[in-house]
C-alpha positions as CSV (number, residue, x, y, z in Angstrom):
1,X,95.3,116.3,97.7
2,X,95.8,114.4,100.5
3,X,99.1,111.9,100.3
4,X,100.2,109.1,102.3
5,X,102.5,105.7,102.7
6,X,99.9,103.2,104.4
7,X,101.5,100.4,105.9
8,X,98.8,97.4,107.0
9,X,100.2,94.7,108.5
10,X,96.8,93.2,109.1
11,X,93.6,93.7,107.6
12,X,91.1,97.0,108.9
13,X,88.0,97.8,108.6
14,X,86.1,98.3,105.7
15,X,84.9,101.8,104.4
16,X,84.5,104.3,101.8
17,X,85.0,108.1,101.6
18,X,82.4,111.2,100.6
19,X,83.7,113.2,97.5
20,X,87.0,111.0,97.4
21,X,88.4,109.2,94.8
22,X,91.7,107.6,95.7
23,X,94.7,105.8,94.1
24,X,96.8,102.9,95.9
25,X,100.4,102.0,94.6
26,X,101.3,98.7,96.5
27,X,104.9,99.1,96.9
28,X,105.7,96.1,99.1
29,X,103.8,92.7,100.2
30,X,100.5,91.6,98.8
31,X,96.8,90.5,99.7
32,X,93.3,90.9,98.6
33,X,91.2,94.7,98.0
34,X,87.2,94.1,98.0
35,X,85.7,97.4,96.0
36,X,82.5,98.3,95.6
37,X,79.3,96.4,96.9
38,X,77.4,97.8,99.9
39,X,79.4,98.4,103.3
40,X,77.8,96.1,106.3
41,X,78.6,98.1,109.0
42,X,76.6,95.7,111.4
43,X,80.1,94.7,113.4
44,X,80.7,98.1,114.1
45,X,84.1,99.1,114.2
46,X,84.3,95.9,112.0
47,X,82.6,96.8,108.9
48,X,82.9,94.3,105.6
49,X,81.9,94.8,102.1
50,X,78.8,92.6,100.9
51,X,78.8,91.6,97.4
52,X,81.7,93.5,96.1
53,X,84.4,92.5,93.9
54,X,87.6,90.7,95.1
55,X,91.1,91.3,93.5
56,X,94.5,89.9,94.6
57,X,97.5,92.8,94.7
58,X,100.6,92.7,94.7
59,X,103.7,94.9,94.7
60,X,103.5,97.4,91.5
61,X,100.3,97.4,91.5
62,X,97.9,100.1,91.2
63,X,94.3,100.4,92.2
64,X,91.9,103.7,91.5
65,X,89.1,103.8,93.6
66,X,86.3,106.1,92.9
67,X,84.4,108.7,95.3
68,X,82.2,107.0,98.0
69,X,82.7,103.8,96.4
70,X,83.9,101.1,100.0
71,X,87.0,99.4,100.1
72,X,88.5,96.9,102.2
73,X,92.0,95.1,102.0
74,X,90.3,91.7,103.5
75,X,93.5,89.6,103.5
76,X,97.0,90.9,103.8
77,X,99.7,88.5,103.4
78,X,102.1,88.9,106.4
79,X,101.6,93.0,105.5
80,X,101.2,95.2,102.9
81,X,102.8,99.1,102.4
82,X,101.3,101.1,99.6
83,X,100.8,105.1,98.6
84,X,97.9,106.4,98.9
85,X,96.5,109.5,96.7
86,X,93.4,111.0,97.9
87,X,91.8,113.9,95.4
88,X,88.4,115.2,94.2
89,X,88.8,113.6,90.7
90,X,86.8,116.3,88.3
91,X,83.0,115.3,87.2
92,X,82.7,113.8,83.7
């Protein structure tokens, strides 16, 4: 397990993790998570998300994000702070 407060006061890069599913618990501020789609890396250290699925978040909030699936906050508003819960969920 790998645990962590994440605070974002602007939006980063998008990207997705090998083997590692994750859970996000906004506990303060708000913006818009893209999941899923295919990561467009052509920016470089700017990648987006193309064609993925667009949510707003806000505080209480939780999202699950599965293994190697990308993942981009694309808009924060003002700046978010959420825990973050990184495991190796177990196979189905």
């Amino acid at each position: 397990y790998r645990v962590n407060i994440v605070h974002r006061p602007k939006p980063a890069s998008a990207l997705a993790h090998p083997g590692n599913t994750e859970l996000h618990y906004i506990i303060d501020g708000g913006g818009t998570i893209v999941t899923g789609g295919q990561l467009d890396e052509a920016a470089g250290a700017d990648a987006t998300i193309r064609n993925g699925v667009s949510r707003r978040v806000t505080k209480g909030d939780v999202i699950i994000i599965p293994a190697n699936t990308p993942h981009w906050y694309q808009q924060v508003d003002g700046a978010i702070t959420y825990l973050e819960v990184r495991f190796v969920a177990p196979p189905r």
